[in-house]
C-alpha positions, 0 to 999 in steps of 0.5 A, a space after each residue: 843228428 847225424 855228421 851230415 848238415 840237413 837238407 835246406 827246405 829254403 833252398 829246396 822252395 827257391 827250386 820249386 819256385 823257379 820251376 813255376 810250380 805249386 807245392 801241389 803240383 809238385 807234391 803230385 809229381 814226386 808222389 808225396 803229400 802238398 802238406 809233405 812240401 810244405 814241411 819240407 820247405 819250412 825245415 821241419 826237421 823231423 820230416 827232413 830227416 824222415 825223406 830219404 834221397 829218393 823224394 831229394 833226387 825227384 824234386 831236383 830232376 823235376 824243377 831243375 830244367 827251370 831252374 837258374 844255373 846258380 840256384 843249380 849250382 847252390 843246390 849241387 854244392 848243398 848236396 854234396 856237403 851234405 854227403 860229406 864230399 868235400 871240394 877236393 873230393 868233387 875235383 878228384 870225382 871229375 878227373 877220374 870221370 874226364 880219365 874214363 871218357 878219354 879211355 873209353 
């Protein structure tokens, strides 16, 4: 595998559930399969690593609203170790936006 941990299926059901859907209606609003979540959540590796960030993207927008600011705030973290940024990386990020907004 690849420098990247691997997406968490667990973390991704939490999100899901929280929004109070069903991996039916899920799976029918990303455009992906109810077999496909299911894999997902149950961190079968190989459709893990076959989901581009597109379906990831998708499924954060559609259960976001409903979900927890801590579960919200897990899943942001997840996301950006996965892409390899690290905490110092995410603070500069911030302050170059913050800088850009005050230019602006």
């Amino acid at each position: 595998m690849s420098r990247r941990t691997k997406i968490s299926g667990l973390l991704l059901r939490e999100l899901r559930k929280e929004a109070e859907l069903t991996q039916a209606d899920l799976a029918t609003r990303i455009g992906i399969s109810r077999e496909t979540v299911s894999a997902i959540e149950n961190d079968k590796r190989e459709t893990i690593e076959a989901i581009g960030a597109e379906v990831i993207s998708k499924w954060h927008m559609i259960c976001a609203q409903r979900a927890s600011a801590a579960t919200r705030h897990k899943f942001f973290e997840h996301v950006m170790k996965y892409f390899g940024f690290s905490d110092q990386h995410v603070i500069n990020m911030a302050k170059d936006i913050n800088k850009s907004d005050d230019e602006g």
